[in-house]
C-alpha positions as a Markdown table, in Angstrom:
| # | Residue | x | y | z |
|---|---|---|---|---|
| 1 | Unk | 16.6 | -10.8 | 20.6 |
| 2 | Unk | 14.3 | -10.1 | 23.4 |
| 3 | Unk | 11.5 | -13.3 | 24.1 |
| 4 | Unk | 7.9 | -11.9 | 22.6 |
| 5 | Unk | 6.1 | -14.1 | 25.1 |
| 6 | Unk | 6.1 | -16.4 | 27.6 |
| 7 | Unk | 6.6 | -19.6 | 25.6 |
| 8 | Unk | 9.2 | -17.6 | 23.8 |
| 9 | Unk | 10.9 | -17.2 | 27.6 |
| 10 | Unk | 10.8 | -20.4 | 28.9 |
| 11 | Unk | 12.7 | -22.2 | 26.2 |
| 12 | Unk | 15.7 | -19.9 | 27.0 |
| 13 | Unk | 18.0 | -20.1 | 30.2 |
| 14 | Unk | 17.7 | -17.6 | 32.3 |
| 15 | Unk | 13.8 | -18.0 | 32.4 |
| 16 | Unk | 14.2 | -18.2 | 36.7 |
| 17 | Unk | 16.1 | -15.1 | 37.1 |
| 18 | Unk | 13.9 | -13.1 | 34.3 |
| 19 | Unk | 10.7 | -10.9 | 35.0 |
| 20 | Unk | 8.3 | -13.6 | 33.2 |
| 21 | Unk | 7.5 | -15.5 | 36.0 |
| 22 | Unk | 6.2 | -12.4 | 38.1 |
| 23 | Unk | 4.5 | -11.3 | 34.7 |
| 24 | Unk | 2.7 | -14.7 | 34.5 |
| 25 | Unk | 2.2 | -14.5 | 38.4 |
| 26 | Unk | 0.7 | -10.5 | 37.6 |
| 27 | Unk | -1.5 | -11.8 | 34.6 |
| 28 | Unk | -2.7 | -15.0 | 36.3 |
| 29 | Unk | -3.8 | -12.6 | 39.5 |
| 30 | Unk | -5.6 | -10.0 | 37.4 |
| 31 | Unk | -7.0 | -12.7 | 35.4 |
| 32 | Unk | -8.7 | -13.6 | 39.1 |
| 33 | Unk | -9.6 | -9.9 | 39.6 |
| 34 | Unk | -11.1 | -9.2 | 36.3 |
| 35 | Unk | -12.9 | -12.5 | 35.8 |
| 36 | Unk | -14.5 | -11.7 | 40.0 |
| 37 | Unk | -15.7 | -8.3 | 38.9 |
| 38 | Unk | -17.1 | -9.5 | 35.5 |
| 39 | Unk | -19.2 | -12.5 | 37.5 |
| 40 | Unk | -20.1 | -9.8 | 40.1 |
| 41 | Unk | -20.8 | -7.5 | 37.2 |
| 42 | Unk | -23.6 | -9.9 | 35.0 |
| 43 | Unk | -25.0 | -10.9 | 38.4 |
| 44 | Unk | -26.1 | -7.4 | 38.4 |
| 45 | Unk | -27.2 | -6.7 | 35.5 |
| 46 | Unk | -29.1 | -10.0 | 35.4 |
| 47 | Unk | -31.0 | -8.4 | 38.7 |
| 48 | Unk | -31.3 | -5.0 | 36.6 |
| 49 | Unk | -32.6 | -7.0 | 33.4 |
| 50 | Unk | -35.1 | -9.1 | 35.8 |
| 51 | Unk | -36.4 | -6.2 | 37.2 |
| 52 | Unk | -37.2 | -5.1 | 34.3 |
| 53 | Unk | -38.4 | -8.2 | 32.0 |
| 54 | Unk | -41.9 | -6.9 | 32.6 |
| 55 | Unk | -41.9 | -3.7 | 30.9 |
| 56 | Unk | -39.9 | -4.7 | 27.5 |
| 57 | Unk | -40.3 | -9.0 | 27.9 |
| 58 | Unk | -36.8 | -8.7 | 28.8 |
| 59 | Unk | -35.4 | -6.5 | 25.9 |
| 60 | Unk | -32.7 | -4.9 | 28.4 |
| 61 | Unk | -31.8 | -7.6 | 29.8 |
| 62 | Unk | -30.5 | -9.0 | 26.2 |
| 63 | Unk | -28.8 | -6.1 | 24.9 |
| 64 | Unk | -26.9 | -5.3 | 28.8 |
| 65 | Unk | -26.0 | -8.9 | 28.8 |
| 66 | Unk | -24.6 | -8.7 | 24.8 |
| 67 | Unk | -22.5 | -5.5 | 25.4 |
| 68 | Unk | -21.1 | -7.0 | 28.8 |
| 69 | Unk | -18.2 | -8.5 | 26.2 |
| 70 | Unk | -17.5 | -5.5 | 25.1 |
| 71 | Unk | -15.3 | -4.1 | 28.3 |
| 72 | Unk | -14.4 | -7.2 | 29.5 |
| 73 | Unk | -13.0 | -8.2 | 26.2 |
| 74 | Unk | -10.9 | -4.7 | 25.8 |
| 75 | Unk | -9.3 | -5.5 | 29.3 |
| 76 | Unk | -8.4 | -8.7 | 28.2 |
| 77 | Unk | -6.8 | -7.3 | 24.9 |
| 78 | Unk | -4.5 | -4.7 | 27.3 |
| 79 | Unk | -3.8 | -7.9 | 30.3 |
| 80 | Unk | -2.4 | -10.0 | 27.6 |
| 81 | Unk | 0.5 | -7.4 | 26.9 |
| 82 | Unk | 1.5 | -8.9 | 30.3 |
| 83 | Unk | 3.0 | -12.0 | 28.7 |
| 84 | Unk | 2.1 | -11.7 | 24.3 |
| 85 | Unk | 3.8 | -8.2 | 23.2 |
| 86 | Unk | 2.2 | -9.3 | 19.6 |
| 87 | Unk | -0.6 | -7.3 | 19.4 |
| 88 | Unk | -4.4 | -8.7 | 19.7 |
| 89 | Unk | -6.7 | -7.5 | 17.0 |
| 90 | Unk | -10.1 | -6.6 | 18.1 |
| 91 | Unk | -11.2 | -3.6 | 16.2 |
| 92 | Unk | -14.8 | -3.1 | 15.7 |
| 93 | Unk | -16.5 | -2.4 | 12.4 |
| 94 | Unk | -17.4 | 1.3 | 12.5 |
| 95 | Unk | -21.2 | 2.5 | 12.3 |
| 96 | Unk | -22.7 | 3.4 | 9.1 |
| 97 | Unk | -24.0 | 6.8 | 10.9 |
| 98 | Unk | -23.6 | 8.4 | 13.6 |
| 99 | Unk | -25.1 | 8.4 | 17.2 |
| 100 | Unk | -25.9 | 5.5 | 19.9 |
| 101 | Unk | -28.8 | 3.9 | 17.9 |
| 102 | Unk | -26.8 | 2.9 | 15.0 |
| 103 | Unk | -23.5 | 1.7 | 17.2 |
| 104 | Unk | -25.9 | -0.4 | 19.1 |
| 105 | Unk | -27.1 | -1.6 | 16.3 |
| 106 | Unk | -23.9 | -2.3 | 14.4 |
| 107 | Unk | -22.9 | -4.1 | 17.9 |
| 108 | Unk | -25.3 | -6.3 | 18.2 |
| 109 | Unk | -25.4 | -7.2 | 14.4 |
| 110 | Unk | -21.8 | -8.0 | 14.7 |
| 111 | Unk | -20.0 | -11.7 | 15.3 |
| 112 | Unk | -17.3 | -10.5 | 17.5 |
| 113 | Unk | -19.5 | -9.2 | 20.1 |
| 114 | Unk | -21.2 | -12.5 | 20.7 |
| 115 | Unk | -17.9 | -14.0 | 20.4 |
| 116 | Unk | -16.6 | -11.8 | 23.7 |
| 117 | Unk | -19.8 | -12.1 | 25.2 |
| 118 | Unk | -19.2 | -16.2 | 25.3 |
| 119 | Unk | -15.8 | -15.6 | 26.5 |
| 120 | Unk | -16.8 | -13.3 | 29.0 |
| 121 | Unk | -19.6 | -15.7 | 30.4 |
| 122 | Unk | -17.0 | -18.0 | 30.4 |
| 123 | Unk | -14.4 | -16.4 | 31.9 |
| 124 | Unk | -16.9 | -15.6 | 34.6 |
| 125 | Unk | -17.9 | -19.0 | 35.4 |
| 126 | Unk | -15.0 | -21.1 | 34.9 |
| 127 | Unk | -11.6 | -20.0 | 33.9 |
| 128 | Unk | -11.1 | -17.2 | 36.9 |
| 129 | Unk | -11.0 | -20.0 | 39.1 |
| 130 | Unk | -8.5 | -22.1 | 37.4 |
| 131 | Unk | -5.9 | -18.5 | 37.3 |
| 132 | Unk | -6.6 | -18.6 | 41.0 |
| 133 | Unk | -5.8 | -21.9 | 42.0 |
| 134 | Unk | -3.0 | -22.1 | 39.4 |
| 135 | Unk | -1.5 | -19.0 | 41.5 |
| 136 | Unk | -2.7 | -20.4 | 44.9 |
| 137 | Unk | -0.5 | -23.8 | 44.3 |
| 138 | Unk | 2.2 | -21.7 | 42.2 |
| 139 | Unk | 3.1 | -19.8 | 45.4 |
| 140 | Unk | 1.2 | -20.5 | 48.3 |
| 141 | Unk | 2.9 | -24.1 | 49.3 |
| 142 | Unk | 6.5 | -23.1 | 47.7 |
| 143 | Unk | 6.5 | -19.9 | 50.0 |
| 144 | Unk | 4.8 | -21.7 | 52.7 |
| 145 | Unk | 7.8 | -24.0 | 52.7 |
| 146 | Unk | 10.5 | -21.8 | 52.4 |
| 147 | Unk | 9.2 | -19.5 | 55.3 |
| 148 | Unk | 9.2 | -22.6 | 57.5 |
| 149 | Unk | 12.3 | -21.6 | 60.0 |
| 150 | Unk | 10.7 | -18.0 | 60.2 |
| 151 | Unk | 7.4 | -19.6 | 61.6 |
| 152 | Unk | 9.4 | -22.0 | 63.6 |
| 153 | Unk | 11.4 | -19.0 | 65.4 |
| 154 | Unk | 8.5 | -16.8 | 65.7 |
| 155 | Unk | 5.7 | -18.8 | 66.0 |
| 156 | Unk | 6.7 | -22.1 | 67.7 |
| 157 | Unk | 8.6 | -20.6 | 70.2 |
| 158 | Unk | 11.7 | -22.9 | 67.8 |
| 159 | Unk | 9.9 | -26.0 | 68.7 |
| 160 | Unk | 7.6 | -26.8 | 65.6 |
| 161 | Unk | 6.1 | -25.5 | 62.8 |
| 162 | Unk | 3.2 | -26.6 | 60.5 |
| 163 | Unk | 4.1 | -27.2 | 56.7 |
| 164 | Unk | 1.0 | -26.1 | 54.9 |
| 165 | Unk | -0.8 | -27.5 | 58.3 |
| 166 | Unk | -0.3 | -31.1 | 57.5 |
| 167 | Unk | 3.2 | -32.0 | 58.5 |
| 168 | Unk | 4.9 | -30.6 | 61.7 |
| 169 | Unk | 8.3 | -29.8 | 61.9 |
| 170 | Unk | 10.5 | -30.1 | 65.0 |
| 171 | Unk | 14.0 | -29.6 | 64.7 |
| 172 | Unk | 16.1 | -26.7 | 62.9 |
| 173 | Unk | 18.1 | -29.0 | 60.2 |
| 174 | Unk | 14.7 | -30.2 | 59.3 |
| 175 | Unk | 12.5 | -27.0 | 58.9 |
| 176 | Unk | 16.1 | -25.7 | 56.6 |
| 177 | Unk | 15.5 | -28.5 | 54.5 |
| 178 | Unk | 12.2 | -27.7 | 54.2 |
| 179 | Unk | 13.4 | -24.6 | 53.2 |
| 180 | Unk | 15.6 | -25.7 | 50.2 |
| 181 | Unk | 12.8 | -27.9 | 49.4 |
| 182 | Unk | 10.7 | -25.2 | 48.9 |
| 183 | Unk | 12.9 | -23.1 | 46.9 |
| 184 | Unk | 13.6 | -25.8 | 44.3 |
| 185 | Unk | 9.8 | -26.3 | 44.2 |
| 186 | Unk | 9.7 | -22.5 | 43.7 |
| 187 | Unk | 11.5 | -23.1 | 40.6 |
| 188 | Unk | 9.4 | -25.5 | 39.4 |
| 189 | Unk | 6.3 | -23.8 | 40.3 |
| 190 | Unk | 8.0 | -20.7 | 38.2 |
| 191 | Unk | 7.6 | -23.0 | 35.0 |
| 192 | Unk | 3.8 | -24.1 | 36.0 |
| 193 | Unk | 2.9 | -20.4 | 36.4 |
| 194 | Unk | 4.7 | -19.9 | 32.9 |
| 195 | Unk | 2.7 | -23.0 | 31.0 |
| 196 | Unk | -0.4 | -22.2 | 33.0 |
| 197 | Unk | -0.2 | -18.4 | 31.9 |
| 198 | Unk | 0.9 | -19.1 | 28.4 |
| 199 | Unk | -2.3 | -21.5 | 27.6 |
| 200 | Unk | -4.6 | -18.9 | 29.0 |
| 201 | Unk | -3.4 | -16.4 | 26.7 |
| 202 | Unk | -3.4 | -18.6 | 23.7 |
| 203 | Unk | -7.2 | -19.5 | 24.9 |
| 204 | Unk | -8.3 | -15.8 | 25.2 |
| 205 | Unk | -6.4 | -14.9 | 21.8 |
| 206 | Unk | -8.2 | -17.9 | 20.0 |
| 207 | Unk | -11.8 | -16.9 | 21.4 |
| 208 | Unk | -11.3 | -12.6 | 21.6 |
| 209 | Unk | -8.8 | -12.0 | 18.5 |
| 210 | Unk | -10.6 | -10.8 | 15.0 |
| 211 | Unk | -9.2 | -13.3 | 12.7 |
| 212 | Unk | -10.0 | -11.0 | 9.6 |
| 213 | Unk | -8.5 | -8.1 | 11.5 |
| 214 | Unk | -5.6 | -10.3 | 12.3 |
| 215 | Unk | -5.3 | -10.8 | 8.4 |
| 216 | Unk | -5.8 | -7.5 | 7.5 |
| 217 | Unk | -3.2 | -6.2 | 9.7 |
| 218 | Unk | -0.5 | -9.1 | 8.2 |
| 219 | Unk | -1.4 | -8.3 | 4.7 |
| 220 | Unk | -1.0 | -4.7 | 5.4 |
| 221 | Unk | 2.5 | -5.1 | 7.0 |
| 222 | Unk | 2.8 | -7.9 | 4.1 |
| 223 | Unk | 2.5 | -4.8 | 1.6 |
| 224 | Unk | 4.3 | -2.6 | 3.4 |
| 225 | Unk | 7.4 | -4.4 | 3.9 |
| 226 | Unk | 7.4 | -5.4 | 0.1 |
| 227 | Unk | 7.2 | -1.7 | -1.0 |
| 228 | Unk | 10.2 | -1.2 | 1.6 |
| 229 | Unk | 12.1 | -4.0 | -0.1 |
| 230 | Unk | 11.3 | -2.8 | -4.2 |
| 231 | Unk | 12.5 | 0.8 | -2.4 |
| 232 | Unk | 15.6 | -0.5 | -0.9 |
| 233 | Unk | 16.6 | -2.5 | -4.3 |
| 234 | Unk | 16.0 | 1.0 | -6.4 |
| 235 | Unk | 18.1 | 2.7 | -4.7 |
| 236 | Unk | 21.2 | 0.1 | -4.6 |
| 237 | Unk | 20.3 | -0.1 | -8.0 |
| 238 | Unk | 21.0 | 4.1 | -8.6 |
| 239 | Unk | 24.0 | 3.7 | -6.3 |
| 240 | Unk | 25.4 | 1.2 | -8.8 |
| 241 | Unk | 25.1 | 3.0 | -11.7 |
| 242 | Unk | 26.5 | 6.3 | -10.0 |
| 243 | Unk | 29.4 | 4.8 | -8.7 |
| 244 | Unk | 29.7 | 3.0 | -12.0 |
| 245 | Unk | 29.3 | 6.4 | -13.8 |
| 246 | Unk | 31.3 | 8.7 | -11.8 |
| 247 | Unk | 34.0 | 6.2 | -10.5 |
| 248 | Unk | 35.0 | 3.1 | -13.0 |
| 249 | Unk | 33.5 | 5.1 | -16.1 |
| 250 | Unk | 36.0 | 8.2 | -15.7 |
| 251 | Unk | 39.0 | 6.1 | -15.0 |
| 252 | Unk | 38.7 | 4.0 | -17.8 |
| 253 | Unk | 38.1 | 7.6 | -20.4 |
| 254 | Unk | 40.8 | 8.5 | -18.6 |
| 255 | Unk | 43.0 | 5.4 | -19.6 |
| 256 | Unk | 41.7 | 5.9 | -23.1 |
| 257 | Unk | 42.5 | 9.3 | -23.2 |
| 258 | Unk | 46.3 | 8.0 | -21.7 |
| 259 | Unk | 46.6 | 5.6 | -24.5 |
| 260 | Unk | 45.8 | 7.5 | -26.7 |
| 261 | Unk | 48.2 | 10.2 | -26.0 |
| 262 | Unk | 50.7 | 7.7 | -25.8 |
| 263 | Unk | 49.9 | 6.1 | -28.7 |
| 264 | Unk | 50.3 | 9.5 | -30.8 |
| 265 | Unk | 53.8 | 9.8 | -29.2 |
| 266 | Unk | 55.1 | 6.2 | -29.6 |
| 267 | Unk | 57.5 | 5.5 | -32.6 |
| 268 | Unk | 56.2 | 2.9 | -35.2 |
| 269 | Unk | 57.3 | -0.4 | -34.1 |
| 270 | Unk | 56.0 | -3.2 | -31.8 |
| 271 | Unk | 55.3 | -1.0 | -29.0 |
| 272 | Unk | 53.3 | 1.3 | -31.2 |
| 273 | Unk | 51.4 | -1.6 | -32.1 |
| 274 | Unk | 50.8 | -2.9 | -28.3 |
| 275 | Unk | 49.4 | 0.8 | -27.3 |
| 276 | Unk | 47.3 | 1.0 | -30.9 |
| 277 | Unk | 45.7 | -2.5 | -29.1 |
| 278 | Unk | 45.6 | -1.8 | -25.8 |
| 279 | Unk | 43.7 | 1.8 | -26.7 |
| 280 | Unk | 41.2 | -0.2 | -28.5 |
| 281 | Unk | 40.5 | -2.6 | -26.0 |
| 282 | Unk | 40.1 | 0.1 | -23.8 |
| 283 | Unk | 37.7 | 1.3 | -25.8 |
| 284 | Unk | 35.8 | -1.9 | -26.0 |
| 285 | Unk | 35.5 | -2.2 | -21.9 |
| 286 | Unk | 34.4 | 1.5 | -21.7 |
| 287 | Unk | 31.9 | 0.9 | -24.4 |
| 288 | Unk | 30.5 | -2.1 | -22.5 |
| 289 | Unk | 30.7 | -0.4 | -19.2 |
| 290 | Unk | 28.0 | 2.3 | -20.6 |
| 291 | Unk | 25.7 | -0.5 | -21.8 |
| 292 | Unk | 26.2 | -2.1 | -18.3 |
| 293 | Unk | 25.3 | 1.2 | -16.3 |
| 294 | Unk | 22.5 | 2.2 | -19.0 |
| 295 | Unk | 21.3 | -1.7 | -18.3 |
| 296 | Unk | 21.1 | -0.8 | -14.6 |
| 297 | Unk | 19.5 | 2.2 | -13.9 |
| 298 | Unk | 19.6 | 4.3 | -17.2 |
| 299 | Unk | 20.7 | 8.1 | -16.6 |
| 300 | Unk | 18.3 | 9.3 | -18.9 |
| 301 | Unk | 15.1 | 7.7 | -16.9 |
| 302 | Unk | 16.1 | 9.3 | -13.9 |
| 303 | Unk | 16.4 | 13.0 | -15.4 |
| 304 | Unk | 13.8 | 13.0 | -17.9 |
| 305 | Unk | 11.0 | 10.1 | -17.1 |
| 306 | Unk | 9.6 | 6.9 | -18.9 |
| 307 | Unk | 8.7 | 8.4 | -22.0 |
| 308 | Unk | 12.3 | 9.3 | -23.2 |
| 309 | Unk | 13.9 | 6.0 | -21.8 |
| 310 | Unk | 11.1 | 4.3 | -23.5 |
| 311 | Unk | 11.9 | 6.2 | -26.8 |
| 312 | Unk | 16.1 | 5.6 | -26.4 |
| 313 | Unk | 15.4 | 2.4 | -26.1 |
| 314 | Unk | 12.8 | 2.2 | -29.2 |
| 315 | Unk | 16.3 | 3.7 | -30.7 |
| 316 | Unk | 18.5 | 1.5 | -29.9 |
| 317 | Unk | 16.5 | -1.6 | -30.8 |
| 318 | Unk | 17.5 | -3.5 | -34.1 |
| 319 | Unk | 13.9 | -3.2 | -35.2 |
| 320 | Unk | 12.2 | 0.1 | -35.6 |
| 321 | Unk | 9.8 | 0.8 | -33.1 |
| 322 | Unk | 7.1 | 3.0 | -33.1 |
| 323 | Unk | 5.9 | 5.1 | -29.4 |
| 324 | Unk | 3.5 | 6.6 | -28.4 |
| 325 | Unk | 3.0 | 7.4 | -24.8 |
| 326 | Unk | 0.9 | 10.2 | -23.2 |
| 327 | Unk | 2.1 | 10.5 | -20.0 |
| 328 | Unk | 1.2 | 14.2 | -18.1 |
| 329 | Unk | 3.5 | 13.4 | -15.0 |
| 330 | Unk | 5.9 | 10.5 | -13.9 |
| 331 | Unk | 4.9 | 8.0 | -11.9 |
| 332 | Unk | 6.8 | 6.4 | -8.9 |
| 333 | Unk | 10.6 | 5.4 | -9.1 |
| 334 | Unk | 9.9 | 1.9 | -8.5 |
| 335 | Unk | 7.0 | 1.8 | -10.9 |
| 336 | Unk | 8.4 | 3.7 | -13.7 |
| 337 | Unk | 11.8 | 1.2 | -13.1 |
| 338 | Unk | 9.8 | -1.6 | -13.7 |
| 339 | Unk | 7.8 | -0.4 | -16.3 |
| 340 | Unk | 11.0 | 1.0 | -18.1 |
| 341 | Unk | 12.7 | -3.2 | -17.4 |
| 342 | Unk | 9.3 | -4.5 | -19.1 |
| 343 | Unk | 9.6 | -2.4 | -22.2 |
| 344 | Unk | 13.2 | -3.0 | -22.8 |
| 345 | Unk | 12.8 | -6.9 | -21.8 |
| 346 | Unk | 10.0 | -7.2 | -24.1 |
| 347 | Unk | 12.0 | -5.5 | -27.1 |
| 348 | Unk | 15.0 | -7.2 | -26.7 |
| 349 | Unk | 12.4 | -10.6 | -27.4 |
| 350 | Unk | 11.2 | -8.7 | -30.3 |
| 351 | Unk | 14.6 | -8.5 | -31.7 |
| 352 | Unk | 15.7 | -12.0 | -30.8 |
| 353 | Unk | 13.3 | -14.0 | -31.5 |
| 354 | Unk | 9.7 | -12.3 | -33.4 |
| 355 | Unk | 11.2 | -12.1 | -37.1 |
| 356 | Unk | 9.1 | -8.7 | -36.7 |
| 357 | Unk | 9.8 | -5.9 | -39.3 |
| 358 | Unk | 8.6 | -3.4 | -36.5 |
| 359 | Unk | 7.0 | -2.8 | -32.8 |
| 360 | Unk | 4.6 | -0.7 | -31.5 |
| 361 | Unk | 5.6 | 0.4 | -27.8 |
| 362 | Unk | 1.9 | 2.1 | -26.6 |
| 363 | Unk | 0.3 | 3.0 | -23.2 |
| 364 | Unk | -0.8 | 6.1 | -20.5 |
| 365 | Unk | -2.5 | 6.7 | -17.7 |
| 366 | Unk | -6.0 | 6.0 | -17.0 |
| 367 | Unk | -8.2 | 5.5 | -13.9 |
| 368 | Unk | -5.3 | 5.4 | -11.5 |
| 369 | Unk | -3.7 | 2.9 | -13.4 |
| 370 | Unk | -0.2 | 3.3 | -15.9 |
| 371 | Unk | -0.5 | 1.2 | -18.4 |
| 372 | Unk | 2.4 | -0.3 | -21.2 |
| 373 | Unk | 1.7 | -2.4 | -24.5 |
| 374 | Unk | 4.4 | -3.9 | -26.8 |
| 375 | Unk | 3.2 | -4.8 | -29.7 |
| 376 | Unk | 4.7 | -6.4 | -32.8 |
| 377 | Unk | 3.3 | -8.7 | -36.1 |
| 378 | Unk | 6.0 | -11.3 | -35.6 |
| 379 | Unk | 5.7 | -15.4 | -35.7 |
| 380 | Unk | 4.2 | -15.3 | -32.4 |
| 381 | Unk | 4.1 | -18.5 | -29.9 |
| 382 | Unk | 5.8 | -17.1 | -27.5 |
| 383 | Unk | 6.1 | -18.4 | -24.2 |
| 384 | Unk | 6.9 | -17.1 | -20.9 |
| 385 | Unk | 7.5 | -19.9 | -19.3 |
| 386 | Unk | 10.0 | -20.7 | -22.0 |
| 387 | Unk | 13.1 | -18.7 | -20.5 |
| 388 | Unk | 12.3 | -15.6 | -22.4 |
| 389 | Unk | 12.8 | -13.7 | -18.9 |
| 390 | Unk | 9.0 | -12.5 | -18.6 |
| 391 | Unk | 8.6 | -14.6 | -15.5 |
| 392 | Unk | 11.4 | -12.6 | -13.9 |
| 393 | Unk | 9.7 | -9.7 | -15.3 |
| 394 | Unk | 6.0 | -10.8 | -13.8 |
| 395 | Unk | 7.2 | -11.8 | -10.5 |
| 396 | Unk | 8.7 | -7.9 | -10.3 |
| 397 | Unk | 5.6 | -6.4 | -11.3 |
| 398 | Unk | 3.4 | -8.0 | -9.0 |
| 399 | Unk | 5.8 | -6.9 | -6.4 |
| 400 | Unk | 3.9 | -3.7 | -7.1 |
| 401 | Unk | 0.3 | -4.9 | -7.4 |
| 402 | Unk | 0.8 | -4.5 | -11.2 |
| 403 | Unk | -0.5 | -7.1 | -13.6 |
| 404 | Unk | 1.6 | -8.5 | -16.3 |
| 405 | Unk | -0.3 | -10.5 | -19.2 |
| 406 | Unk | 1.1 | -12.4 | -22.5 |
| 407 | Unk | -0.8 | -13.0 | -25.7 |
| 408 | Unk | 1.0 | -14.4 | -28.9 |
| 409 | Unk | -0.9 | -17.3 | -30.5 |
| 410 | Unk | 1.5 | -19.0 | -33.6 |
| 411 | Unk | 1.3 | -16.7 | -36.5 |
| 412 | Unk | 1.5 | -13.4 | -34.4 |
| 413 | Unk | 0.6 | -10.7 | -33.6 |
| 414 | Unk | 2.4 | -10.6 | -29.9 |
| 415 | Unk | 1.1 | -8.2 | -27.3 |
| 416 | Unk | 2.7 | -7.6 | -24.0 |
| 417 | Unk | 0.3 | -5.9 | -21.3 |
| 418 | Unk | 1.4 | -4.4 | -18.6 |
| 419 | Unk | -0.4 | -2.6 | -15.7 |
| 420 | Unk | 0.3 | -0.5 | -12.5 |
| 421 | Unk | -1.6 | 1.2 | -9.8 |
| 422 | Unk | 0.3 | 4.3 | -9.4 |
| 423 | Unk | -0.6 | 8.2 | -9.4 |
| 424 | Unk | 1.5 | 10.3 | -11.7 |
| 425 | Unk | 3.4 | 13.3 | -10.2 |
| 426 | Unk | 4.2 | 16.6 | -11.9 |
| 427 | Unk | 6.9 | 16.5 | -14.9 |
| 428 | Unk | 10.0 | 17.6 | -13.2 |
| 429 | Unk | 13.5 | 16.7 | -12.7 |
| 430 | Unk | 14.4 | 14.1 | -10.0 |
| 431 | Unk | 17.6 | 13.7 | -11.3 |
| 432 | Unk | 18.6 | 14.9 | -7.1 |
């Protein structure tokens, strides 16, 4: 896995013979450059604004000084790809309407451009000078040392040399050593470029970065990886129950079918009797086998939507329920999943534990929202925190943003809520 900065780089080997150090080097130079031109840049429009402070009592001068962030800030954002390849959040807030009155107005009503203009002012007046020293003692005196026998040779004539004109050099094994010196302290000097770059960037995310667009965007790739994983579980989910169905499911009718046949054919005796078992605990396994695949990823919500898995289910439930759905399209697979998982959760409680004579399975679509009610006029007091497999049930629903909500004080009645932002697609068959 590639480093995604520099601090990243340097606690890996191979940090020397990597392109960080000349990407530190790069971003420590046009750190010296930029912050130059954006001193040279409010000098002048501090001369503009004065020259002008007594038409508008210095009016201009505010509002040129106040957008001067605004450039230097953007350059920043793109010089810090240089060593951070995580992106810096600095979006704007768009004007209400348009034209150049109400952006400068949204501007200057706006944090982050005072934020970046006190970086830029700043960055101006102190922190360009520190990249350029921290890249005049990075390279300057480890070059200047190894390029020692060249100056000797060329020079002085290979008499002496100066070593960053303090020390002079007059014999060959001495200006080589030099030399090595140098290139060890290059090394070295590879690492204080590294550190000296890293905290720089760190400084200038701190003071430039929107913190609430920073947010947004992890909440946003929050959201969007979740959908991706309720997505990726659906379909292994579907691939289960169609290998199930089409693989294990035909050889075992087939078995059944083989027993049987055989079973026809045997003679009465013991072996008649093994065959009359085995074809009935064949039967057994494929009857459990259907339950299992219908538990996983029923057939019939896949070709015909929510409201007839909702109504098998109400059928196969020990007590009678009642449904009544009004659904005009189907919402999303993952959705109507977990709504379908809710309903058959919540009925399988009924059964088990209500004492309920009957259930009411209810719900629709409203206001961009699906939403499911089970109902029934049981003992109440139930509990989800109790083990009755709601919690599972809650923590897969708000998965999808939905809401799930419990309310069965002792003495009934029991109502299960359940709610989804979803749109609803036309009635059609996705059984593909």
């Amino acid at each position: 896995m590639h480093p995604r900065n520099v601090w990243q780089a340097m606690s890996r080997p191979g940090f020397l013979l990597s392109a960080w150090p000349w990407r530190s080097a790069a971003y420590l130079f046009t750190g010296a450059v930029t912050g130059v031109t954006a001193l040279v840049g409010i000098v002048t429009l501090t001369a503009v604004g004065g020259a002008l402070v007594i038409v508008l009592v210095g009016l201009p001068l505010l509002v040129l000084v106040a957008l001067s962030g605004l450039p230097v800030a953007g350059v920043e954002r793109r010089r810090l790809r240089l060593i951070d390849r995580d992106p810096v959040s600095g979006r704007h807030r768009v004007p209400a309407a348009p034209g150049p009155w109400a952006w400068l107005i949204t501007r200057l009503r706006e944090r982050a451009t005072w934020r970046e203009l006190g970086y830029t002012l700043l960055f101006a007046g102190l922190l360009w000078p520190v990249d350029a020293l921290a890249l005049t003692v990075a390279l300057l005196f480890p070059l200047s040392m190894v390029a020692t026998p060249l100056v000797m040779a060329t020079v002085g004539d290979g008499h002496e040399a100066k070593v960053l004109k303090q020390w002079t050099v007059t014999t060959w094994p001495t200006a080589f050593g030099v030399a090595v010196l140098g290139l060890l302290l290059m090394g070295l000097c590879a690492y204080l470029l590294g550190v000296t770059a890293g905290a720089r960037a760190e400084l200038t995310r701190l003071l430039i970065a929107s913190r609430e667009g920073e947010l947004g965007a992890q909440v946003v790739e929050l959201a969007r990886s979740r959908v991706r994983l309720v997505d990726a579980f659906e379909a292994e989910r579907r691939r289960i129950e169609r290998d199930l169905h089409d693989g294990a499911q035909q050889r075992l009718v087939a078995l059944t079918m083989t027993l049987g046949l055989a079973r026809l054919d045997a003679a009465p005796g013991p072996l008649a009797d093994l065959l009359a078992k085995a074809h009935e605990e064949a039967g057994k396994v494929l009857a459990e086998l259907r339950e299992l695949i219908r538990g996983i990823h029923p057939q019939v919500l896949t070709d015909y939507g929510l409201h007839a898995a909702v109504a098998d289910a109400a059928d196969r439930c020990v007590v009678p329920v009642d449904v009544d759905l009004e659904l005009p399209g189907r919402p999303a697979r993952a959705v109507e999943s977990a709504a379908y998982f809710v309903v058959c959760e919540a009925l399988a409680n009924v059964a088990r534990h209500s004492g309920a004579d009957r259930a009411r399975v209810s719900g629709g679509h409203r206001d961009g929202r699906l939403f499911l009610e089970v109902r029934d006029e049981g003992r109440g007091g139930a509990d989800a925190s109790a083990g009755s497999g709601l919690t599972g049930l809650a923590d897969r629903v708000s998965v999808l943003d939905g809401r799930l909500a419990l309310t069965s004080p002792p003495g009934g009645p029991t109502l299960l809520r359940v709610e989804f932002p979803c749109e609803l697609t036309e009635a059609a068959d996705r059984s593909a």
